[in-house]
N, C-alpha and C positions, 0 to 999 in steps of 0.2 A: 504494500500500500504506500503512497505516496501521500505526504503530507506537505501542504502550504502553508505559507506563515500566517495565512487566515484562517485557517485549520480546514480549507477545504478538503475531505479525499477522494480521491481518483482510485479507480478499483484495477488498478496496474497489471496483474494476470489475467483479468478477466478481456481486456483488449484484446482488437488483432494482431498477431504476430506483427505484422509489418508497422504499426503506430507504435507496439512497446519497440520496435526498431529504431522510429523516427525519435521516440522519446529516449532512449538508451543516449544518440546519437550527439541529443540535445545536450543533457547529462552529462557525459565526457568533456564536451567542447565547453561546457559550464566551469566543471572543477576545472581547467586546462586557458580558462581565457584569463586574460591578462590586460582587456582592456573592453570596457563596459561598450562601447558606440562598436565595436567590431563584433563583439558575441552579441547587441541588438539585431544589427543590421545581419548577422548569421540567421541568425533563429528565425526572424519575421519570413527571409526568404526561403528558407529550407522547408518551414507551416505552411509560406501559403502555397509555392509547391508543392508540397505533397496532399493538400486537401482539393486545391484547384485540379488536379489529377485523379480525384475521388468524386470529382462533379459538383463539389459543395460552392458555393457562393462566400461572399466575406462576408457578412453577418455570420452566416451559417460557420466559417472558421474559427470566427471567438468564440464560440460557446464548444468548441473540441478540447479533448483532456490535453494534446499537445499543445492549443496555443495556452491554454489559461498554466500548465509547467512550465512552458518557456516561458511565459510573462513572470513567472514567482522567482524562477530560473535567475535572472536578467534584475532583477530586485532585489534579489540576493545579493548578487555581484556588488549592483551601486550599492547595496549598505556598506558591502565590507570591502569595498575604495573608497568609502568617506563619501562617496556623491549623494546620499539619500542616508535618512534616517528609519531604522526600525519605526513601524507603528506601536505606538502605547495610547494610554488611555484618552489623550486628548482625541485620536482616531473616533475613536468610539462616541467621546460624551457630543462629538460636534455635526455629529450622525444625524442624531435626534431635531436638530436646529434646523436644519435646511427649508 
């Protein structure tokens, strides 16, 4: 199982071989990147080819287990190069405000 920093889970074995491929792929090139705008600009392209290849649309690609890992993916990254900040509670209380 796969877990995001918003606790969403994604049911990782249960996918097709070839998506837990694309997501392995993701993964590696995550722990392995070195610079946040090059593993973005990796990821968006690698998703939306391979969903664009599965007949999906872009709406239809954000809501796939691949792009919403790579986007957590990629979030990760910027926390931990100082670009972005972990969510904590102000996340949440300013939720409610909108």
């Amino acid at each position: 199982m796969f877990m995001t920093s918003s606790s969403l889970r994604d049911e990782y074995r249960d996918l097709p071989k070839a998506e837990r491929a694309l997501i392995d792929e993701l993964r590696s090139e995550a722990r392995n990147a070195t610079d946040w705008s090059a593993f973005s600009n990796f990821w968006m392209s690698k998703v939306s080819e391979f969903y664009s290849q599965h007949g999906l649309t872009r709406p239809q690609i954000r809501r796939t287990p691949g792009y919403r890992i790579a986007q957590d993916l990629a979030s990760r990254l910027a926390i931990s190069k100082g670009l972005a900040r972990a969510p904590d509670y102000r996340d949440y209380t300013s939720r409610g405000r909108r």
